[in-house]
C-alpha positions as CSV (number, residue, x, y, z in Angstrom):
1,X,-119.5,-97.2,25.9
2,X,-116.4,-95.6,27.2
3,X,-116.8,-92.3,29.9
4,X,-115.5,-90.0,27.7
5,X,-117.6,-91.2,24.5
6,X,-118.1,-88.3,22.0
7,X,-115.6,-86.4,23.4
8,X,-112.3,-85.0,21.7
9,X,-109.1,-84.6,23.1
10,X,-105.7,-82.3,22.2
11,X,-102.1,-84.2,23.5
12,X,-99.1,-82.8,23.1
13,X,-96.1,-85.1,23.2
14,X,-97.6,-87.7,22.1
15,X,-95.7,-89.5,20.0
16,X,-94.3,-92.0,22.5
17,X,-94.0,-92.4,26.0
18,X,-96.6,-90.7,28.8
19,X,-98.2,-88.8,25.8
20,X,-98.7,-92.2,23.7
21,X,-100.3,-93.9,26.8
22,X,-102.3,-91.0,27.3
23,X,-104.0,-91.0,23.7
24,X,-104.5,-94.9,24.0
25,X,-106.3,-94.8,27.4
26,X,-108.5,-91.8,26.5
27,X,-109.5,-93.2,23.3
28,X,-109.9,-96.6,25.0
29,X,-112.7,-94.4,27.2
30,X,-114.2,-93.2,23.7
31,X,-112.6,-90.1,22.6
32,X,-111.3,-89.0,19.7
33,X,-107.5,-87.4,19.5
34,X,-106.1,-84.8,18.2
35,X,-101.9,-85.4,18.4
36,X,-98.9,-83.9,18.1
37,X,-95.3,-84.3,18.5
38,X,-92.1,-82.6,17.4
39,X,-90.8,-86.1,16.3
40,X,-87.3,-84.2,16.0
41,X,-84.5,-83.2,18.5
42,X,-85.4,-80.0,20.1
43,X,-81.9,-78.3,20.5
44,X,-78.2,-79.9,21.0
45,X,-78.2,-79.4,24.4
46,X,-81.0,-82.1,24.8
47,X,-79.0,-85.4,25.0
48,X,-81.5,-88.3,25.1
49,X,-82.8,-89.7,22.0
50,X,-86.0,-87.9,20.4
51,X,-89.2,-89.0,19.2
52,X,-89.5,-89.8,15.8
53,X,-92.3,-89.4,12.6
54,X,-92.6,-93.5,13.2
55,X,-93.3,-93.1,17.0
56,X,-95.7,-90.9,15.8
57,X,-97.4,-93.3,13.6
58,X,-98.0,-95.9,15.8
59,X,-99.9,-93.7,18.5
60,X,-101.6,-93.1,15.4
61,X,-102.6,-97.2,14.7
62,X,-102.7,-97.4,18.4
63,X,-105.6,-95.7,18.9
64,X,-107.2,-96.4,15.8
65,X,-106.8,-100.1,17.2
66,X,-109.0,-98.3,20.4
67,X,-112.1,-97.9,17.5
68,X,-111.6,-94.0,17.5
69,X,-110.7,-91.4,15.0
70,X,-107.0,-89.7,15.3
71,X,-105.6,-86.5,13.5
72,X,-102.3,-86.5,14.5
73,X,-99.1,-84.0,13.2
74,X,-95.5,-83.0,13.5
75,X,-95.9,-79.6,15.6
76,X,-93.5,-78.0,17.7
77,X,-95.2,-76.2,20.6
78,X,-93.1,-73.3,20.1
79,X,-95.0,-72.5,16.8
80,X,-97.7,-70.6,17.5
81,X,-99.0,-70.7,14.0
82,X,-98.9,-74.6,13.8
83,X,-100.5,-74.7,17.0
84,X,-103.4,-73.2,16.0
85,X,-103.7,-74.6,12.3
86,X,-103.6,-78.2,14.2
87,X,-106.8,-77.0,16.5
88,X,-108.7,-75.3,13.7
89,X,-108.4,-78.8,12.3
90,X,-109.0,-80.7,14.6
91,X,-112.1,-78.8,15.4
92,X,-113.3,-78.8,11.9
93,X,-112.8,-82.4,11.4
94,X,-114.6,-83.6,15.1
95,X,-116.5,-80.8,15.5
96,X,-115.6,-79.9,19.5
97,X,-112.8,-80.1,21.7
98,X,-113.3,-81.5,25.0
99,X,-109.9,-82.5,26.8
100,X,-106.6,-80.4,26.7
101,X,-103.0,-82.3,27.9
102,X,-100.3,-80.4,27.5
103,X,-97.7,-83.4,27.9
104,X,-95.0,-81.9,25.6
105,X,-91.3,-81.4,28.2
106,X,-88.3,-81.9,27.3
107,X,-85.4,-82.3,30.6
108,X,-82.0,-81.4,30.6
109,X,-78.8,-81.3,33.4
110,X,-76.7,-78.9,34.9
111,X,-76.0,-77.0,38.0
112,X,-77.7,-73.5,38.2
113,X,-75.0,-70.8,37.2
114,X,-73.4,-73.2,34.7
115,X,-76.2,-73.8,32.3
116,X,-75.6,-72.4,28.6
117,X,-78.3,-69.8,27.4
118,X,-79.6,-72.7,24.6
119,X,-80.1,-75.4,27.8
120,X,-82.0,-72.7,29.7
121,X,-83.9,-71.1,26.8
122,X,-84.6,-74.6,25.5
123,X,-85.9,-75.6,28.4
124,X,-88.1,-72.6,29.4
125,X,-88.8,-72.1,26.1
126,X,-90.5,-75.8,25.7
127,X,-91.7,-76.6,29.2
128,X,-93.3,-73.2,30.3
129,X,-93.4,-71.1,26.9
130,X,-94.7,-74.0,24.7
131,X,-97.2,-74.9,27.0
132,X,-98.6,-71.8,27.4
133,X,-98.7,-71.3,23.6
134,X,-100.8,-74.9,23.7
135,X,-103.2,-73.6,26.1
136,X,-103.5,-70.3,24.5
137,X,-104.1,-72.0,21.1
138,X,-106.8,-74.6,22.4
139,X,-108.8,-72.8,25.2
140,X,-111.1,-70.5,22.9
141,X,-112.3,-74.0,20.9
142,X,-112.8,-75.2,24.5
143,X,-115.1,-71.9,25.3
144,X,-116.6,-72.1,22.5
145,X,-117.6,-74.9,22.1
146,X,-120.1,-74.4,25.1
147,X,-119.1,-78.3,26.7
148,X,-117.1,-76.4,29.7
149,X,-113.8,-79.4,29.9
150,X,-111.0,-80.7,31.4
151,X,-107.2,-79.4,31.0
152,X,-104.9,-81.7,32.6
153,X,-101.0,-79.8,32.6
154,X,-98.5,-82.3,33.1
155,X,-96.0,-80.7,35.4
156,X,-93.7,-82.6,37.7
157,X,-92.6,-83.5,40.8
158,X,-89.6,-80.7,40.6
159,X,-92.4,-78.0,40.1
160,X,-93.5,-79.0,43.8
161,X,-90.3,-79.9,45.3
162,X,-87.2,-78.7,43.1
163,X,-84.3,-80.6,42.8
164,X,-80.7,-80.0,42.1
165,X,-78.8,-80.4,38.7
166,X,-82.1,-79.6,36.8
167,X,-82.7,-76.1,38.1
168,X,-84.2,-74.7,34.8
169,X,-86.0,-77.8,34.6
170,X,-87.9,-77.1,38.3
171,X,-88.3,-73.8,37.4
172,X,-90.2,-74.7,34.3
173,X,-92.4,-76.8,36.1
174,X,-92.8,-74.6,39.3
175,X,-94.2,-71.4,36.0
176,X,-97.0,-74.3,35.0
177,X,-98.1,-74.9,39.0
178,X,-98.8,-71.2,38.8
179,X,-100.3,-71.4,35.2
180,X,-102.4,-74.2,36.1
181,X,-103.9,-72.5,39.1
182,X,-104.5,-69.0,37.6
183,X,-106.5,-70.6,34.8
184,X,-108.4,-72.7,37.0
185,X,-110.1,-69.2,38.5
186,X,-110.3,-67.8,34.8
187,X,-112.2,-70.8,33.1
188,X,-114.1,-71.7,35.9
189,X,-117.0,-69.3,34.9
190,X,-116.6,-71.9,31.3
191,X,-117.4,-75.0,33.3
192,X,-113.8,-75.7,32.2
193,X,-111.8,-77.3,34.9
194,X,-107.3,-76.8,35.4
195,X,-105.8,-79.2,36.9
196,X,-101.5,-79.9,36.8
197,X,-100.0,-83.7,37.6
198,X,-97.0,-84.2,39.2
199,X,-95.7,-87.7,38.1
200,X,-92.2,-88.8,39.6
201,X,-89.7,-91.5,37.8
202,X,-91.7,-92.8,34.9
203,X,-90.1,-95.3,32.6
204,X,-89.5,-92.9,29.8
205,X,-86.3,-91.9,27.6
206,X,-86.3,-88.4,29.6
207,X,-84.9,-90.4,32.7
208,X,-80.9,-90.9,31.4
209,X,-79.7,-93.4,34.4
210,X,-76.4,-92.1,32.7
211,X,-76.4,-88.3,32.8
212,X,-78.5,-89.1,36.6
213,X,-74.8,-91.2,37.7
214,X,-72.6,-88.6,36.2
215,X,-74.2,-85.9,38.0
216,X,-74.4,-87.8,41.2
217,X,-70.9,-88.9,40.9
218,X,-69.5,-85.1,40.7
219,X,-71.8,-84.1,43.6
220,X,-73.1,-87.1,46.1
221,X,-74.7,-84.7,47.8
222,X,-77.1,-84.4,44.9
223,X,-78.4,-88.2,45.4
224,X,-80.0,-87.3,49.1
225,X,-82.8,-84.6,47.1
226,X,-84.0,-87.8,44.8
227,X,-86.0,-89.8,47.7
228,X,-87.6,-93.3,46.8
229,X,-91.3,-94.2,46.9
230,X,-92.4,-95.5,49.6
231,X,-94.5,-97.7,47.6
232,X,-92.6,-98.7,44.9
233,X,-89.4,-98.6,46.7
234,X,-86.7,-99.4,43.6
235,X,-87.7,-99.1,40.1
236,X,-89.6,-96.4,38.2
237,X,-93.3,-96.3,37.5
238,X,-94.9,-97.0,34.2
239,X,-96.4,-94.2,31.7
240,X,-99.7,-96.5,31.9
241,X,-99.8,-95.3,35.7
242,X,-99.9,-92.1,35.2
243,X,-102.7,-92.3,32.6
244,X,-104.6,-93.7,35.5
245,X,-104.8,-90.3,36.9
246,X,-105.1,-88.5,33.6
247,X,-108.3,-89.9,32.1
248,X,-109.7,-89.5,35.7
249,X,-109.0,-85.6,35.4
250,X,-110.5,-85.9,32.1
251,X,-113.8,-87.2,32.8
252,X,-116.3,-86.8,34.7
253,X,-115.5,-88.2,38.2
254,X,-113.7,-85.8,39.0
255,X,-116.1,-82.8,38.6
256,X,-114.9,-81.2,41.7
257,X,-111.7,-80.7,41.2
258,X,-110.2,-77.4,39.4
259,X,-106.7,-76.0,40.5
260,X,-104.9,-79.0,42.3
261,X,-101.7,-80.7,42.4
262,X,-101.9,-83.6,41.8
263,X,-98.9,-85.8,43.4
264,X,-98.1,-88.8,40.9
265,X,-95.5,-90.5,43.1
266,X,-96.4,-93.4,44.8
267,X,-95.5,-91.3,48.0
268,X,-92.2,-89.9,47.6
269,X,-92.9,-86.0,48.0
270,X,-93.9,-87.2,51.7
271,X,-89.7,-87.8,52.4
């Protein structure tokens, strides 16, 4: 019996990557999911290769490998609408909702003053907008569903420590640190505890070693704001990592916390 057995969980972005490990490790701990994914390329400006309906998929036999139950479905977190048909579902089909993570982030490059209004609306409009449209759509199943809960935001390192050639990027991240933390002393009187992560080079398509070079090759000065971790001193992490920390937020071990940062970084905001 897995610590989270009975319980239900929302992902967004979970059609690969973090958000695929996440569903996978949270039904390993007994929970049912309730997925989504844009499986389609955001806007133009967003260069690396997007997730697909077959990515999709197989989180889907993933965690039905795990022994739980799965409703997953092509949302984009911008749609208000679809967000909210996809928890009315979910809850009608599992009967509670338990576990938010808002995973769903989408990065892009480009010195402040030179970003195009469709790379900083994209952005923005995913990142800090979409999230807050997930939250919005899933917290009143959480309230009323009387179980109080965990909502784990996945932020990033950038929205503790910006960094340069992703400013509307930071600044995304920085608007869900201040989300995060504002709902924590909303919900609290709901049982429902708000925490954000702050994971630091994961493995995933996001990181473009390419557009990273290109960057740093027109401004070396760029490289000195990217420290390594101390304890992990070349390489990136793995998704699976981070998921470490994510079903811990979700269950019950970590009761006490509500409205922390939590670094995921093997040490490198301590440079």
């Amino acid at each position: 019996m897995g610590s989270l057995q009975g319980r239900v969980a929302f992902i967004t972005g979970a059609a690969r990557a973090q958000g695929r490990s996440h569903a996978i490790r949270l039904a390993r701990e007994g929970a049912d999911i309730v997925a989504s994914d844009v499986c389609a390329r955001v806007s133009d400006s967003i260069t690396y290769t997007p997730a697909t309906p077959e990515d999709l998929s197989e989180t889907v036999r993933a965690v039905e490998a795990e022994g739980r139950k799965v409703l997953a479905r092509e949302v984009d977190i911008r749609d208000d609408a679809a967000l909210r048909q996809l928890v009315a579902d979910g809850v009608e089909q599992f009967g509670r909702l338990d576990i938010v993570v808002a995973n769903a982030g989408v990065l892009g490059w480009g010195r402040v003053w030179e970003l195009t209004d469709e790379q900083w609306d994209t952005v923005i409009g995913v990142n800090l907008t979409g999230t807050f449209k997930t939250l919005r759509a899933t917290i009143p199943a959480m309230i009323e569903a009387g179980n109080g809960g965990s909502i784990v935001v996945v932020s990033s390192s950038a929205g503790l420590k910006a960094t340069p050639g992703n400013g509307h990027y930071a600044a995304s991240k920085y608007g869900l640190t201040g989300l995060t933390n504002t709902l924590a002393i909303e919900l609290g009187e709901y049982g429902i505890r708000v925490n954000s992560i702050h994971p630091y080079s994961v493995d995933t398509p996001m990181i473009e070693p390419e557009a990273m070079m290109e960057i740093f090759a027109k401004h070396p000065r760029f490289v000195h704001s990217f420290p390594p971790m101390p304890m992990q001193y070349k390489g990136f992490m793995t998704a699976d990592e981070v998921s470490d920390v994510v079903v811990w937020l979700a269950g019950d071990g970590s009761g006490t916390l509500s409205g922390q940062q939590i670094h995921v970084d093997k040490g490198a905001l301590k440079y």
